[in-house]
PAPAKOL-449622 format. One record per residue (C-alpha): residue in one letter; x, y, z. Coordinates in steps of 0.2 Angstrom, whole numbers, plus 5000, padded with zeros to 4 digits. Layout:
+------+------+------+------+
| type |    u |    v |    w |
+------+------+------+------+
|    A |    X |    Y |    Z |
...
+------+------+------+------+
This chain:
+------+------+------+------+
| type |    u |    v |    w |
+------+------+------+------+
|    X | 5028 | 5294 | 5326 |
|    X | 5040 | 5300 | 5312 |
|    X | 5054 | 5291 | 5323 |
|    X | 5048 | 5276 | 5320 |
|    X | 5053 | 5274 | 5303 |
|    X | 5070 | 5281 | 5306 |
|    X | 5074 | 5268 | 5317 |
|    X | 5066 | 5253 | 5310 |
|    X | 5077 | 5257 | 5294 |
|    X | 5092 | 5260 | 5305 |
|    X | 5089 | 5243 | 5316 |
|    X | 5087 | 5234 | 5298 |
|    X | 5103 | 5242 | 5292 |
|    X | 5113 | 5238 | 5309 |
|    X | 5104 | 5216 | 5304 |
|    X | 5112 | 5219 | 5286 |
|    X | 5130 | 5223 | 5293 |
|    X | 5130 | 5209 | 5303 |
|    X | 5124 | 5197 | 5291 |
|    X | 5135 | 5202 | 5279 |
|    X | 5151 | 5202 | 5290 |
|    X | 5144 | 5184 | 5296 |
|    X | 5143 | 5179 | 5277 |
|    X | 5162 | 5187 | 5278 |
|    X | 5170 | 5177 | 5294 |
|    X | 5162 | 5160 | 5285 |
|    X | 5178 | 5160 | 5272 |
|    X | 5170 | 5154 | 5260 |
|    X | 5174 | 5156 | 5239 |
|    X | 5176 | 5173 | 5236 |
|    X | 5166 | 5173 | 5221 |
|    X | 5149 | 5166 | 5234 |
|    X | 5153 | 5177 | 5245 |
|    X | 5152 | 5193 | 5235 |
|    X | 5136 | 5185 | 5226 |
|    X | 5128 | 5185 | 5244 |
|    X | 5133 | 5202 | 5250 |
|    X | 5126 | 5209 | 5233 |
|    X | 5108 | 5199 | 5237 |
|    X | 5110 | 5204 | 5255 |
|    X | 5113 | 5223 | 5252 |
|    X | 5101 | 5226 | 5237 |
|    X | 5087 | 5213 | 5240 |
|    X | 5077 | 5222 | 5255 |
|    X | 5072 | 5210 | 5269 |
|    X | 5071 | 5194 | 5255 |
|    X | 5089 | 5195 | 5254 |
|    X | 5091 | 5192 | 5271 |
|    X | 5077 | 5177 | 5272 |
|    X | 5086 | 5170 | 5255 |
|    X | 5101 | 5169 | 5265 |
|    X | 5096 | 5161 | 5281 |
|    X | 5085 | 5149 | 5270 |
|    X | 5100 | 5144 | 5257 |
|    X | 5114 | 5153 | 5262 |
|    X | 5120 | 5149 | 5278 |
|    X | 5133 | 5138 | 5281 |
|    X | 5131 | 5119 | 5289 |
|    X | 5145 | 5110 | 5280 |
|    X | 5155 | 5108 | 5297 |
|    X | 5141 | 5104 | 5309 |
|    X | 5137 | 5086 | 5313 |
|    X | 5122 | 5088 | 5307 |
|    X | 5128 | 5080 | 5288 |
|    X | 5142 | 5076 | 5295 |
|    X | 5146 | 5054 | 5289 |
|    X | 5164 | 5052 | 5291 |
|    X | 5159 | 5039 | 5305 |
|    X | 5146 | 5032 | 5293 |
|    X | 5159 | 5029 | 5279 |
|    X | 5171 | 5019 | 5291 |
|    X | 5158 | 5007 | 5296 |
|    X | 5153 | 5004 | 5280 |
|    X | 5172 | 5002 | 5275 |
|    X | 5172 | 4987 | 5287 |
|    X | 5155 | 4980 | 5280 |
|    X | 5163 | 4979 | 5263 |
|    X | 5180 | 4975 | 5265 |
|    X | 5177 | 4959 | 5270 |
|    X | 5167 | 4952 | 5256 |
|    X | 5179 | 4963 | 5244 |
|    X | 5193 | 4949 | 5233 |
|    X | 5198 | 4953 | 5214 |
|    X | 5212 | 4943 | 5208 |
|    X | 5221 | 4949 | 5192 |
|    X | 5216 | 4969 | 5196 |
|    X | 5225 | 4977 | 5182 |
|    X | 5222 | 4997 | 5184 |
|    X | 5226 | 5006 | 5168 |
|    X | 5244 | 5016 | 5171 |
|    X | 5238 | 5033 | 5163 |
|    X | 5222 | 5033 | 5172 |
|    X | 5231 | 5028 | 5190 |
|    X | 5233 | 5046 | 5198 |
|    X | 5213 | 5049 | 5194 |
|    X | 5209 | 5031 | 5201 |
|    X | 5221 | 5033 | 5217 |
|    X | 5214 | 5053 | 5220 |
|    X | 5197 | 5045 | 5221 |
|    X | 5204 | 5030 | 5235 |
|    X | 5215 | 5042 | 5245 |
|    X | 5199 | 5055 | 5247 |
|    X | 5184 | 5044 | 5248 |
|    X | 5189 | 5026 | 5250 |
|    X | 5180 | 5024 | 5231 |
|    X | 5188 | 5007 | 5225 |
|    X | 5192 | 5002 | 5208 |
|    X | 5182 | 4987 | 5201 |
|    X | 5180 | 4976 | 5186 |
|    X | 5164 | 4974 | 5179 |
|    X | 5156 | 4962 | 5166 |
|    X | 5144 | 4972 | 5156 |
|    X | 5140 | 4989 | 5155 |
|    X | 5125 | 4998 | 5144 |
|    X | 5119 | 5015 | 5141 |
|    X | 5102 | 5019 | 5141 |
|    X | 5097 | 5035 | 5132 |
|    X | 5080 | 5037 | 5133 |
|    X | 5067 | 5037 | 5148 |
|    X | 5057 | 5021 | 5140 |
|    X | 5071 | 5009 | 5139 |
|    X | 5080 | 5014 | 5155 |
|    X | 5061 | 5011 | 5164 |
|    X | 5058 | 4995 | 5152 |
|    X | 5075 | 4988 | 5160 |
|    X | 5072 | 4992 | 5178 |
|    X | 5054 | 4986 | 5178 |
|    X | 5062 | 4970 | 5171 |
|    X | 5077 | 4969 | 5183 |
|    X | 5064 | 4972 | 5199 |
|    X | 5052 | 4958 | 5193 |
|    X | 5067 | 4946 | 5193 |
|    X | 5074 | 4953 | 5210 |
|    X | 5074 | 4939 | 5224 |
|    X | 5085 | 4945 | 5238 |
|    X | 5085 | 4965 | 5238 |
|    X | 5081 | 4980 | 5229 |
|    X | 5090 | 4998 | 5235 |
|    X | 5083 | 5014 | 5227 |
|    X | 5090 | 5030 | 5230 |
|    X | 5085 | 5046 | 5221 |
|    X | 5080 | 5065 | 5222 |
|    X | 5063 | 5060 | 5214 |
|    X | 5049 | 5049 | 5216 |
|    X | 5035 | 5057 | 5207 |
|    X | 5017 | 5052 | 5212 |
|    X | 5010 | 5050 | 5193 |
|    X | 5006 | 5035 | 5183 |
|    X | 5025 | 5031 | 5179 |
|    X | 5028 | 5033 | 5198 |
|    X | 5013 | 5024 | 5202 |
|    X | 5019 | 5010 | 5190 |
|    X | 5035 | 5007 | 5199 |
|    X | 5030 | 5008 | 5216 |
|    X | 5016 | 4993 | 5211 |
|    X | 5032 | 4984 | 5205 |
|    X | 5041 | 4985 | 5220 |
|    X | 5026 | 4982 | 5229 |
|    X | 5024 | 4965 | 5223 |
|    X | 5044 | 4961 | 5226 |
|    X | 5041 | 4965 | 5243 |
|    X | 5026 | 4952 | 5245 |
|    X | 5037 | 4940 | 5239 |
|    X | 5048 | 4944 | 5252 |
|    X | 5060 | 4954 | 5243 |
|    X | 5069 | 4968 | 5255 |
|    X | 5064 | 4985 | 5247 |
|    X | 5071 | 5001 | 5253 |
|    X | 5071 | 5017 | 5248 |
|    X | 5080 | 5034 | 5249 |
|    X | 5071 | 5051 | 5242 |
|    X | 5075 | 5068 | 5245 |
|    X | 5063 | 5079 | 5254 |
|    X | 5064 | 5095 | 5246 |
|    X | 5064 | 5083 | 5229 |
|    X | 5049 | 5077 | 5235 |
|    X | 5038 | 5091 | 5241 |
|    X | 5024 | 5092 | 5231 |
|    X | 5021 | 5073 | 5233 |
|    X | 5008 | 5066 | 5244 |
|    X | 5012 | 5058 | 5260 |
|    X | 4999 | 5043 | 5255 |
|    X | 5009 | 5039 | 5240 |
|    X | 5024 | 5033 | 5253 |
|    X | 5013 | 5026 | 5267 |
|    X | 5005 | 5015 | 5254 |
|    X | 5020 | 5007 | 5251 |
|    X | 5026 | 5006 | 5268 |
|    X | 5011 | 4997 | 5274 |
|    X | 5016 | 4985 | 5259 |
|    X | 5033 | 4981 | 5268 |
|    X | 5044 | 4992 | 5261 |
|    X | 5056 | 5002 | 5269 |
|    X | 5057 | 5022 | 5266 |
|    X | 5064 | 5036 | 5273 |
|    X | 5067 | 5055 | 5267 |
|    X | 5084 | 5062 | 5265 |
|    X | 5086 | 5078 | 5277 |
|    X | 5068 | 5081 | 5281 |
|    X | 5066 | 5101 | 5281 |
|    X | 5055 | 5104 | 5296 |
|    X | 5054 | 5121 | 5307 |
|    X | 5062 | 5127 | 5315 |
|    X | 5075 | 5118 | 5306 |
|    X | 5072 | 5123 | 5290 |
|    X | 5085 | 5135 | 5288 |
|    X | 5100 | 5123 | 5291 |
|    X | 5096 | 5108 | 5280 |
|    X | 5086 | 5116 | 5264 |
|    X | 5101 | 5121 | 5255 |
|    X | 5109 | 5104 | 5255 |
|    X | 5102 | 5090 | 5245 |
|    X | 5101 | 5072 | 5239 |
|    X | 5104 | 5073 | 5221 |
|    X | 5110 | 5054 | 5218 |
|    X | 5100 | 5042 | 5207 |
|    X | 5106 | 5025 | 5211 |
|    X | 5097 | 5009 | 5208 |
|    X | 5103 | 4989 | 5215 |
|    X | 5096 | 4973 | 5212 |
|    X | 5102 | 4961 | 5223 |
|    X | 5118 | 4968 | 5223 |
|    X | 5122 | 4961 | 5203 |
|    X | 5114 | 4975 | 5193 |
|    X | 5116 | 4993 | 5196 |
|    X | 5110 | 5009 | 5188 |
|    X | 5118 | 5025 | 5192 |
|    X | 5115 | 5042 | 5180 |
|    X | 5101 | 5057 | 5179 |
|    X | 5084 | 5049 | 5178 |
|    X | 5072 | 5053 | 5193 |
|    X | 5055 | 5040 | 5195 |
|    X | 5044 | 5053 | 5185 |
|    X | 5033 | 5053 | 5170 |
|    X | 5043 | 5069 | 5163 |
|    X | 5059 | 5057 | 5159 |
|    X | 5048 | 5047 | 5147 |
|    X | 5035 | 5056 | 5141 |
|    X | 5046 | 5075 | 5141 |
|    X | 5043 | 5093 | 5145 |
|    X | 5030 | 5103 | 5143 |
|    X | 5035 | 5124 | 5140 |
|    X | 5020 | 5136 | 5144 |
|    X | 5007 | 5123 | 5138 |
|    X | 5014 | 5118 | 5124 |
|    X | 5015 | 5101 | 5117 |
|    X | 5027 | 5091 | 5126 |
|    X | 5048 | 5088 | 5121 |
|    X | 5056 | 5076 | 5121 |
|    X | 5069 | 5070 | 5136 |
|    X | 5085 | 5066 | 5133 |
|    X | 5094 | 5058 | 5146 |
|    X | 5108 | 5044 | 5152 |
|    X | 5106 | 5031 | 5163 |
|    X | 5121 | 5018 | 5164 |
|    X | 5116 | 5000 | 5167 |
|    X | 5132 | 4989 | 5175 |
|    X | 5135 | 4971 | 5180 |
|    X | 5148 | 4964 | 5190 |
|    X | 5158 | 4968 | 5206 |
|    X | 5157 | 4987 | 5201 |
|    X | 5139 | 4984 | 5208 |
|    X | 5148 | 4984 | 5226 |
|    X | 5153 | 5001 | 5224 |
|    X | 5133 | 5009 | 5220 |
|    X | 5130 | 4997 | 5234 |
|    X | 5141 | 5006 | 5247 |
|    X | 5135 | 5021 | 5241 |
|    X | 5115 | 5017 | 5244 |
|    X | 5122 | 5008 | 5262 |
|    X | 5131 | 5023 | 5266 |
|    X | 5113 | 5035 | 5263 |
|    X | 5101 | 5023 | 5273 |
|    X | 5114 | 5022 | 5286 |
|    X | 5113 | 5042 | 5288 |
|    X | 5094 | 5041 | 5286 |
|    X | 5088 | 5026 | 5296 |
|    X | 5105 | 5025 | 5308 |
|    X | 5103 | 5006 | 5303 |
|    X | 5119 | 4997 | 5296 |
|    X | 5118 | 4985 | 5284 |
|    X | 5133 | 4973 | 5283 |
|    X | 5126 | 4955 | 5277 |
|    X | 5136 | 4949 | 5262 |
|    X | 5121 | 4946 | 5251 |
|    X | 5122 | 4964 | 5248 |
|    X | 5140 | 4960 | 5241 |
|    X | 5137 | 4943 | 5232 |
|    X | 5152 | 4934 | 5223 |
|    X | 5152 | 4932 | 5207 |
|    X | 5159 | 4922 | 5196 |
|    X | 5178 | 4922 | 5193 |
|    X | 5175 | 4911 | 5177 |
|    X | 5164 | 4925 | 5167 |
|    X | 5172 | 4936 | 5154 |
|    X | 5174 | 4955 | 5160 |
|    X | 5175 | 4970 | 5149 |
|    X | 5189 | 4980 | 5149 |
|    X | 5182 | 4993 | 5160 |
|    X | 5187 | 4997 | 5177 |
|    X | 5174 | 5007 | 5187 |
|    X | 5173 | 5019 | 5204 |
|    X | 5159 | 5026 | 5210 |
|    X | 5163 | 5043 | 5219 |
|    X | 5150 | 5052 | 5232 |
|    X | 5151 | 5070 | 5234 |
|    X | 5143 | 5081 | 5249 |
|    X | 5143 | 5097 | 5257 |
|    X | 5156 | 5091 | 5274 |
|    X | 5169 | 5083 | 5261 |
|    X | 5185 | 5094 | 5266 |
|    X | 5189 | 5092 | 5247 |
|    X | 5175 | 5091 | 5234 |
|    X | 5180 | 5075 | 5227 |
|    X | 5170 | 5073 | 5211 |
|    X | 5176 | 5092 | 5206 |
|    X | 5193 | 5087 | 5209 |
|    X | 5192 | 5071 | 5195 |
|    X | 5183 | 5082 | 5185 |
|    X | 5198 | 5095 | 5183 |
|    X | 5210 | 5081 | 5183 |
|    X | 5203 | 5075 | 5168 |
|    X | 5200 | 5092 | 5160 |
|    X | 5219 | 5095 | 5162 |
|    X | 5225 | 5078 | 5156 |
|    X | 5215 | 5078 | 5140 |
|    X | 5224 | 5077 | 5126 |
|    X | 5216 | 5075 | 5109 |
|    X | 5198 | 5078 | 5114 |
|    X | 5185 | 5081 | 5130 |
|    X | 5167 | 5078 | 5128 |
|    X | 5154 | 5087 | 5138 |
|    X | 5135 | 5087 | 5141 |
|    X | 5127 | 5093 | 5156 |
|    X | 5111 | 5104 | 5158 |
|    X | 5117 | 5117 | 5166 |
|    X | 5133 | 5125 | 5161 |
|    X | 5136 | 5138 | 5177 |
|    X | 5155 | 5131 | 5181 |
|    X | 5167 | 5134 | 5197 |
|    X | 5180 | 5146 | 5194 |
|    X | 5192 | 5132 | 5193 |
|    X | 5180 | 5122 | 5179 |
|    X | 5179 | 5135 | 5167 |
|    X | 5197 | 5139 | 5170 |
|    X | 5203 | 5123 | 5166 |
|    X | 5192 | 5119 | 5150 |
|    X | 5198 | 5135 | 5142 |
|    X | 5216 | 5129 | 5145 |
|    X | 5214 | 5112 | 5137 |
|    X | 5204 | 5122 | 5123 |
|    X | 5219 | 5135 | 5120 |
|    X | 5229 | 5120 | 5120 |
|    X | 5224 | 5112 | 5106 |
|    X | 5213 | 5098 | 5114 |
|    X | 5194 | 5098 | 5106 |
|    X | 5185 | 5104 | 5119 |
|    X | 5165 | 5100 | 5114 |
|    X | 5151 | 5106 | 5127 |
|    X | 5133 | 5101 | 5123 |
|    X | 5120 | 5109 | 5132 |
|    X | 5102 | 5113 | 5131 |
|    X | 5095 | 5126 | 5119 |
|    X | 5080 | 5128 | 5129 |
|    X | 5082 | 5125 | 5149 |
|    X | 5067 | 5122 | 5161 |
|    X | 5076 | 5139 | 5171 |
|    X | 5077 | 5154 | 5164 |
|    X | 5086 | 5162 | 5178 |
|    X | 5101 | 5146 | 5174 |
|    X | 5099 | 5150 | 5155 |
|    X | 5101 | 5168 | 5159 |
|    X | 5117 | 5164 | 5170 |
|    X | 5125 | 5150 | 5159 |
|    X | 5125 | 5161 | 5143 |
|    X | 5140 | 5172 | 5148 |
|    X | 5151 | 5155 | 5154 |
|    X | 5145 | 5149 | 5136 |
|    X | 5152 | 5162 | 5126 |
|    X | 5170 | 5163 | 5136 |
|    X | 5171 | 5146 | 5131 |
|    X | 5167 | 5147 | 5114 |
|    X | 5181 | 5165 | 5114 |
|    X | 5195 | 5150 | 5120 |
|    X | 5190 | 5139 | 5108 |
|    X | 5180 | 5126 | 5113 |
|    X | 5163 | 5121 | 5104 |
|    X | 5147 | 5126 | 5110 |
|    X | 5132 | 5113 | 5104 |
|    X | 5114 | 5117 | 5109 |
|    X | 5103 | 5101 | 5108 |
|    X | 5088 | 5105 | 5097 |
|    X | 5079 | 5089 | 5100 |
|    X | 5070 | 5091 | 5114 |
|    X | 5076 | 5096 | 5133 |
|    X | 5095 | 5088 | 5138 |
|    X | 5096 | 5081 | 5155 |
|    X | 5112 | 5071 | 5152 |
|    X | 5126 | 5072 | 5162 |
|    X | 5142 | 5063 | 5154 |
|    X | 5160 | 5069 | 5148 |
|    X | 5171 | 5057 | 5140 |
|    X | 5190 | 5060 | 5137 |
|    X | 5203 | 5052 | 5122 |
|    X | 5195 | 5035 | 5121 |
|    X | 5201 | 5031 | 5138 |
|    X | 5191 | 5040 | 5152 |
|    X | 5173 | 5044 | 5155 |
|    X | 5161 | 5048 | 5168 |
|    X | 5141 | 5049 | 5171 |
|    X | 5131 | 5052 | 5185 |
|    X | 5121 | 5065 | 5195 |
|    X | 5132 | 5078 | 5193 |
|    X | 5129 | 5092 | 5183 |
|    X | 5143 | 5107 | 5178 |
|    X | 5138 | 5120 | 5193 |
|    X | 5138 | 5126 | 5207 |
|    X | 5129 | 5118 | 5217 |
|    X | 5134 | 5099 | 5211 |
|    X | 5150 | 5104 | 5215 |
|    X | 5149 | 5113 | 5232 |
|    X | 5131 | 5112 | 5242 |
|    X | 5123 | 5092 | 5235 |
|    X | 5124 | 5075 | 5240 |
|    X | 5130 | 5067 | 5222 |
|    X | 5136 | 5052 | 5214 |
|    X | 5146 | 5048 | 5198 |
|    X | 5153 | 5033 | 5192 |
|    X | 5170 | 5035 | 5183 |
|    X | 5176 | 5023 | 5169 |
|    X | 5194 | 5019 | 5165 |
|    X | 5195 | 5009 | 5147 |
|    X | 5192 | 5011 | 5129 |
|    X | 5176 | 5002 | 5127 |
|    X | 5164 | 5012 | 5137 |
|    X | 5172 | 5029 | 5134 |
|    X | 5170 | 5025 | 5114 |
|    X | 5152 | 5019 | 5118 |
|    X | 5150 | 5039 | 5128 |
|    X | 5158 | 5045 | 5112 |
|    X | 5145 | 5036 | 5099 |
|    X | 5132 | 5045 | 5112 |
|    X | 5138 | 5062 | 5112 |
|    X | 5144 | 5064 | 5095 |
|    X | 5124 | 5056 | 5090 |
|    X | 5118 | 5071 | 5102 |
|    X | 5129 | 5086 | 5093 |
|    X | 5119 | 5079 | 5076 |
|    X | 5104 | 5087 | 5085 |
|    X | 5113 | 5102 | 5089 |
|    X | 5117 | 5120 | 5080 |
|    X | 5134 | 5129 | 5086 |
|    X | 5134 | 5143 | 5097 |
|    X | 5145 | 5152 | 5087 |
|    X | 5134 | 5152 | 5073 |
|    X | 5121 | 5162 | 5082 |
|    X | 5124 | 5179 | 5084 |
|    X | 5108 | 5185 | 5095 |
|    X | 5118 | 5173 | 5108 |
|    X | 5136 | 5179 | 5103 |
|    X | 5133 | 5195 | 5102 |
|    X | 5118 | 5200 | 5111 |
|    X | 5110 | 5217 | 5112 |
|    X | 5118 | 5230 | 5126 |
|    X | 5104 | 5228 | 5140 |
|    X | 5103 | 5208 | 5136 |
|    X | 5123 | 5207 | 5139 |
|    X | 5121 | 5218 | 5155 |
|    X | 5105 | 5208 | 5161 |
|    X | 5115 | 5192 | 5157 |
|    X | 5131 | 5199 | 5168 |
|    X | 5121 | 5203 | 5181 |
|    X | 5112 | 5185 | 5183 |
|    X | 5128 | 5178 | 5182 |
|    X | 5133 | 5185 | 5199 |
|    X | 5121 | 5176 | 5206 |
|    X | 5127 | 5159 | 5200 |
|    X | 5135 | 5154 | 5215 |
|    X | 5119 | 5155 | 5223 |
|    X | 5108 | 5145 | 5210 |
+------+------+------+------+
């Protein structure tokens, strides 16, 4: 009987070798795969179960494997794809020709591009866009809550596709969880078309939980496009609520376009429901001309996906492209501040450089264990000398970085880990002075909001076992 133990213990010690040296063979990031071994070696039997549920490797099975997707969708769109007088901006042309050369993301022009700030006039907007829709309308997001604002939508889209107005939409299982089955079947019994990204069933929970559909895109008949951080949930108009405690505010951006840049949020959506439904869509309505004769800003757009079987993570790569090229200032806000080695590397270099490095986060995030982590990456920017801003005003789920009047970006991606490396996202990149100054107006409105890091010294200079607890959380950002 006392052998029993013995073994057991030396059994589980023989399963934690072997997963560690598996975590080992995979070659992945040093920096992850430390962070695993530690969870693996000092989290008894969870660490294991962590790591078969998030941890192990898929990026190079077939499983999310879309290469063969994006090629057929490449021939659906090339052929409805003419813009005469395409003048790509010189400086930006490296960034713009990364983008085409790893993800076939074409430039386009567009004729009108808004911000929208706030949760009640992104959904005022896309109520009214829906009600006008005639020919399709493509959703695609992480979330589609079941509560009144959710409810409201879905009665929307309801009555488009009673007009006979093609609906279809893309959620993310894991998004979706807590949402009731009935919510979807209603709507599907309406006419409109839905499927899950990735279900996570058993037994194939292990191999799909860990990579996710982060995207938020939105198409109107292929003229009107949204593309930014807002999910279909009451939260994003009405805020957060922190322990039962009155409600804050959510801050957020959404970026409304017109025009042929619309084609490139449509290719996106195609290339999703093509993986989820294994239905292609090639008609040209979903690429409509438009009108040579109407003005166009001076903005050039590209919308660039990023997933897990990428050989090169494509939106990480622009990001640090326009880090590096910075030269006066670089604007950040994102909700999450847990950067890749080659992120943070980069922003203190620009910073030690002389460029104004500006980062504005959250003060308050809705994870501690990510508040925890970030705080450390925080303060090593603030030591190079960038600017730390924490948003006071409520919680900040915007996810934007602008760069010298010339360059900026919004989308799904936030600056982590697991935007970068294991999700399914999306950002829209924008080449020309008059939407990178209207990111600018945003951001520097936000820092009004703000109080500066490095005026805070409970966050500078925190206790010993704060520090040590904060160092330690860190290791597992990878992991988060």
């Amino acid at each position: 009987m006392h052998l029993l133990p013995t073994i057991l213990f030396s059994v589980y010690q023989v399963i934690v070798v072997l997963t560690i040296i598996h975590v080992v063979m995979d070659n992945r990031q040093p920096v992850k795969t430390m962070a695993w071994a530690l969870v693996i070696y000092f989290v008894p039997v969870a660490g294991i179960v962590l790591y078969l549920f998030f941890g192990v490797n898929t990026r190079k099975e077939r499983l999310v494997s879309r290469r063969s997707m994006d090629q057929l969708t490449k021939r659906s769109m090339l052929g409805f794809v003419e813009q005469h007088d395409l003048r790509l901006p010189e400086q930006q042309k490296p960034l713009i020709d990364l983008f085409v050369n790893q993800s076939f993301s074409l430039p386009f022009k567009t004729t009108h591009v808004e911000l929208l700030t706030d949760g009640y006039q992104f959904f005022a907007s896309l109520l009214r866009d829906i009600s006008r829709a005639k020919s399709h309308i493509h959703i695609d997001v992480y979330i589609f809550e079941d509560d009144a604002l959710g409810r409201l939508v879905s009665d929307a889209l309801i009555d488009r596709a009673r007009s006979g107005v093609e609906v279809r939409i893309v959620y993310d299982d894991v998004g979706c969880w807590k949402v009731r089955n009935g919510f979807f079947e209603r709507m599907r019994e309406e006419g409109i078309e839905i499927a899950p990204f990735l279900p996570v069933r058993f037994p194939s929970f292990t191999s799909k939980v860990n990579y996710r559909n982060h995207r938020k895109l939105f198409i109107v008949d292929g003229r009107v496009g949204y593309i930014g951080g807002m999910n279909i949930a009451r939260r994003y108009v009405k805020g957060v609520e922190y322990k039962g405690k009155a409600s804050e505010p959510w801050r957020d951006t959404m970026v409304r376009i017109e025009g042929a840049g619309v084609y490139s949020l449509q290719r996106t959506f195609l290339v999703d429901w093509y993986f989820v439904d294994r239905t292609l869509l090639s008609d040209r309505k979903y690429y409509p001309a438009f009108d040579p004769q109407v003005s166009i800003t001076d903005t050039i757009v590209q919308t660039v996906m990023s997933n897990p079987t990428s050989p090169y993570p494509e939106i990480q790569q622009g990001y640090l492209r326009i880090i590096l090229a910075a030269r006066r200032y670089l604007y950040i806000e994102t909700p999450y501040f847990l950067p890749t080695e080659p992120v943070l590397f980069a922003l203190k270099t620009a910073a030690q450089s002389g460029v104004d490095v500006r980062i504005l986060v959250p003060r308050r995030s809705d994870a501690r264990f990510v508040e925890w982590a970030s705080r450390s990456y925080l303060r090593e920017a603030v030591e190079a000398g960038a600017r730390v801003s924490l948003y006071e005003a409520g919680f900040l789920h915007s996810k934007l970085m602008v760069a010298d009047d010339a360059v900026s970006t919004c989308g799904s991606v936030n600056v982590d880990f697991r935007s970068f490396e294991n999700n399914f996202e999306a950002n829209m990149f924008f080449y020309g002075e008059q939407t990178a100054l209207q990111m600018k107006r945003v951001f520097e409105a936000d820092e009004t909001c703000a109080v500066n890091m490095a005026d805070q010294p409970q966050l500078m200079n925190p206790r010993f076992l704060v520090r040590l607890w904060e160092s330690f959380v860190r290791l597992l950002s990878p992991l988060m």
